[in-house]
N, C-alpha and C positions, 0 to 999 in steps of 0.2 A: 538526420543531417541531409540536407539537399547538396547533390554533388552533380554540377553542371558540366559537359564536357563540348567546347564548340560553340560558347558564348562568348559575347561581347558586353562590354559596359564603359563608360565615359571615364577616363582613366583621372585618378584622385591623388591629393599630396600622397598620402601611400605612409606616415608617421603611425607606430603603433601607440606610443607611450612618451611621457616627458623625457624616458630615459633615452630616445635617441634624439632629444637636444642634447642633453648631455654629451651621448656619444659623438656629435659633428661638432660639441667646440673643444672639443679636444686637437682636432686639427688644425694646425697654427696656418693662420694667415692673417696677411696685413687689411689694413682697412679699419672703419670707426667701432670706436667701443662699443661693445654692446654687452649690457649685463642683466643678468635672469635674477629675479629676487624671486623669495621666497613666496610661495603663496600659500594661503589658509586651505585647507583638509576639505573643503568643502568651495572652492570659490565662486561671487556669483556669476551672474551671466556675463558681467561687464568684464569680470577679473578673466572670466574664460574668453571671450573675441580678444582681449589684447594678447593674451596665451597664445593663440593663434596667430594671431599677424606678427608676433616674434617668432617664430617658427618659421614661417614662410619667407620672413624676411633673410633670417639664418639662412635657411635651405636656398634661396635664390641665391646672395650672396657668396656663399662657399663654392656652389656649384660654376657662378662666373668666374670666382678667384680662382679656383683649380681647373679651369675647363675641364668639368663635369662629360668625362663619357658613358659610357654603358656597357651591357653584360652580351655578347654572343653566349647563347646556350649551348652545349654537347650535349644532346639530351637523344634516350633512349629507354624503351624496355628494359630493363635489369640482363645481363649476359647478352648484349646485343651489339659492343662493339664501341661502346663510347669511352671506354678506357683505352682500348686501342686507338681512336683518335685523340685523345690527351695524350697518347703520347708521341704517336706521329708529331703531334704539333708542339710541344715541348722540343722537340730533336730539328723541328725544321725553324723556332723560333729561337735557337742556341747561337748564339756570336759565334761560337768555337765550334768548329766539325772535328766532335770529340766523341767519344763512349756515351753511350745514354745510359744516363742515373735515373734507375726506375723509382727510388725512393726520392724521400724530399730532404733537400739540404735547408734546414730552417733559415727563410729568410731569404734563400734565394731562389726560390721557383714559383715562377705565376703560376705554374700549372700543375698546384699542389691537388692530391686526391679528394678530400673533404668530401666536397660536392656540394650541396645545396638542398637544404639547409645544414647550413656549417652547425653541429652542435655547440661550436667554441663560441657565439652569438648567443647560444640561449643565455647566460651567463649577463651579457655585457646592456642586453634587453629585457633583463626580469621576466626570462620567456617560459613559463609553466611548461617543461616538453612533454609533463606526463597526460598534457590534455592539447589533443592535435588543433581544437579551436583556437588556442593559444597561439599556436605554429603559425597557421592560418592567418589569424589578422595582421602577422605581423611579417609575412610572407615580404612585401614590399619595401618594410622597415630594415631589413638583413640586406636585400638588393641597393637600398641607398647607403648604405653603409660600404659596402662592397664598390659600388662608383663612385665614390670620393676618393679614392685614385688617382684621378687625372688620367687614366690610361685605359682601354680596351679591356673587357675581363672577361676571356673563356672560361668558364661555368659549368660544370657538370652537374647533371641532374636528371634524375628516372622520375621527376614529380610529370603527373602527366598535365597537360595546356588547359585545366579547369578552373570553373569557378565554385565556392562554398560558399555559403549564405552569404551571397552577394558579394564577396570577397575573391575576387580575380588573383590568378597566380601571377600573375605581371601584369606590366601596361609600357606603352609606348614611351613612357618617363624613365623606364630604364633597362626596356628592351631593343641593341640593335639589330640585329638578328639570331637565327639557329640555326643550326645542323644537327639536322635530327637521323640516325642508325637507327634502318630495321632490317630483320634479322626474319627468317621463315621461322613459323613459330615453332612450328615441331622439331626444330632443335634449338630455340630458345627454350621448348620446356625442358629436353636433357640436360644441358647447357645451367639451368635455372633449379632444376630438381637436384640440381649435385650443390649447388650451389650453397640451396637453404635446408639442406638433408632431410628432404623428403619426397617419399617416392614418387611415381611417373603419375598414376591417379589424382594425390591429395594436389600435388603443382599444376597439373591441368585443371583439376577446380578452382585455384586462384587465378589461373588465367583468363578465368572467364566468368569471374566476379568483381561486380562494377564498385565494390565497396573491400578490394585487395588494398594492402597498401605494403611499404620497403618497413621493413623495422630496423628499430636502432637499438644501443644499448647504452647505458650513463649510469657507472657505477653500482652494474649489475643490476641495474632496472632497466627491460625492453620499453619500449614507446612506439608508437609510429610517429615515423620520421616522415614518409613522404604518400601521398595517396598515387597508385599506380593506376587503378581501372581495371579493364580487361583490355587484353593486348590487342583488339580494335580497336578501343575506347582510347587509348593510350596513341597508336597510332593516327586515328582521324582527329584527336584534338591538335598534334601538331602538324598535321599537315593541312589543316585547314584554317590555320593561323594566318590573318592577312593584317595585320597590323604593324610586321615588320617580316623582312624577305628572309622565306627559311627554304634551304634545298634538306631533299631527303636522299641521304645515302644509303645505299644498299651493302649487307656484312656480305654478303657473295661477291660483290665487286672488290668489295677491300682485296679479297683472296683473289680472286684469277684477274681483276684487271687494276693492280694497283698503280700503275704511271697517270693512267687513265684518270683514273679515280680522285687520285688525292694532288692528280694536278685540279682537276675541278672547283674542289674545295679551296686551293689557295688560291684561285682566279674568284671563286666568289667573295672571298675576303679584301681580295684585291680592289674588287665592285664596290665592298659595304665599307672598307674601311685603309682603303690605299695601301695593303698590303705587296710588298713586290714578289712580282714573281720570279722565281730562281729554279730551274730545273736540275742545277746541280745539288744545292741543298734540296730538293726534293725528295731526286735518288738517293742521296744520302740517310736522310730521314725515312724513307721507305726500308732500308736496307739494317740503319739501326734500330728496329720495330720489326722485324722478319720473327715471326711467331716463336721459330724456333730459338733466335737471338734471345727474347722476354722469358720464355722458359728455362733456358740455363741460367739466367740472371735471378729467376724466383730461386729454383733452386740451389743456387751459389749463396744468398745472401737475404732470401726471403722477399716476400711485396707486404709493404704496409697497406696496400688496400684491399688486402684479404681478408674479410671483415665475415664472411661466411663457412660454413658448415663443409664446407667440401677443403679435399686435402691440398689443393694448388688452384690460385684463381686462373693461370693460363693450364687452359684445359687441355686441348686439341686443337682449336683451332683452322676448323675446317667447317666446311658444310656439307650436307646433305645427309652428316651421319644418322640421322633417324630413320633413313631408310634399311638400317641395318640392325639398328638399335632401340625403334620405338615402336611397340607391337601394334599391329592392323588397326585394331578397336580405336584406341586412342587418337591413331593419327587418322583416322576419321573423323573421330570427332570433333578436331580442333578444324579438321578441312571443312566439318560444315558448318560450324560455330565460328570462319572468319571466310566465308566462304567469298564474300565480295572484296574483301580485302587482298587478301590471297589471291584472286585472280587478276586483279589491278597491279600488283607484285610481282607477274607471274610463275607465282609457285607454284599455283595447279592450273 
């Protein structure tokens, strides 16, 4: 498998299968009839271009009728802070300045956990999740489904900004922007080793194989869900994304300069998608995401997106604990195995 990190390609309808015509006309709007007859198991060329140009037609169509927006991503290394931004922005995009509900109330929250790819998709797209090729083609198939909304959709996801045999993880068809969280790696591996209960060596190995990926689970069968990289690889393909404007946030700012910080972020929203800004729901929203606030809330009632090995997804919550907790060797070794990285960061 050819796994490209930092490429470009001429961006395409992005349709994996018949089955997501299906899935867009399902979405009721007005406008001329249009009906899909059945076609032979086998159809020929002629039967296959008119397949096509109803499709396209669909697809153009729905997306005028609904004005068709797109996905800002939260994307991140795995324990690097993008749950913490879903939920900042969950509590600063709340009508009510009320308690944040770290869980999800079905139905009412944009900014439910899932992340990307939703396994509730593979289902609706005859998506084989047990063969990540599958995932893959149909990577842009799950995103068109996801903006026909009508509305902005913040998107979580650890997949890193690659391409697979020629298959791009997005395209400018329904990428508006990102915000992408990093996080120093040597205590992303703490952070990450607790995470997927395994110790500080076998995680630092995954960190630094370009062929790591997130695993998932469906009915007691694991899969890979998402391909990570190595946490440079992961880092340089989203920050080198210039097809739509992505700022990179730092997990050390979240903690010591958070006014600062997470005004940024809603000034850059403000930029990409006329977002207002409000500095009182800000601090608000800062204050209900206060590390220690998320903590007592797992522990009073649980986080459904505790999907790993370790006993509480809000950890600690700090940084620099590896200087206490990650012995000599190792953190050397990840200092020289992201060595340009890391000082572009500066972490060392």
């Amino acid at each position: 498998m050819l796994i490209l990190f930092n490429s470009r390609r001429v961006a395409s309808l992005g349709f994996g299968n018949a089955l997501f015509v299906k899935a867009l006309i399902k979405k009721p709007v007005s406008g001329p009839e249009i009906r899909i007859i059945a076609t032979p198991e086998a159809p020929k060329p002629v039967d296959k271009a008119q397949i096509v140009i109803i499709i396209l037609y669909i697809e153009i169509y729905i997306r005028i009728s609904l004005k068709y927006i797109m996905i800002i991503w939260l994307a991140s290394y795995p324990k690097s802070g993008n749950t913490w931004m879903r939920l900042f922005l969950k509590s600063y995009f709340s009508d009510k300045q009320k308690d944040l509900e770290i869980n999800t109330k079905i139905g009412s929250d944009e900014f439910r956990p899932y992340g990307f790819p939703d396994m509730n998709m593979f289902k609706d797209l005859d998506i084989n999740y047990e063969s990540f090729f599958d995932i893959v083609k149909n990577w842009e198939s799950m995103q068109d489904i996801i903006n026909l909304n009508g509305k902005t959709n913040y998107v979580k996801t650890h997949n890193a900004l690659c391409t697979i045999n020629n298959t791009k993880f997005t395209s400018p068809k329904n990428t508006l922007g990102a915000i992408y969280i990093v996080r120093d790696p040597r205590d992303v591996l703490l952070s990450y080793s607790d995470y997927i209960g395994q110790d500080h060596n076998k995680t630092s190995d995954l960190m630094l194989k370009d062929d790591n990926y997130e695993k998932g689970e469906i009915k007691n069968t694991p899969y890979n869900r998402a391909v990570l990289g190595s946490w440079s690889n992961h880092f340089n393909s989203w920050k080198s994304y210039k097809e739509a404007e992505t700022i990179i946030v730092k997990y050390e700012d979240m903690i010591k300069n958070p006014d600062q910080t997470f005004l940024r972020v809603i000034k850059y929203l403000n930029k990409l998608d006329n977002i207002p800004v409000n500095k009182k729901k800000i601090s608000h929203a800062i204050n209900e995401t206060n590390f220690k606030k998320l903590q007592d809330k797992e522990n009073k009632i649980g986080f459904e997106d505790n999907a790993g090995m370790g006993k509480k997804f809000f950890r600690k919550g700090k940084s620099g604990t590896w200087v206490n907790e990650l012995n000599e060797k190792l953190a050397k070794k990840i200092e020289k195995a992201f060595k340009s990285e890391m000082e572009e960061l500066n972490y060392i």
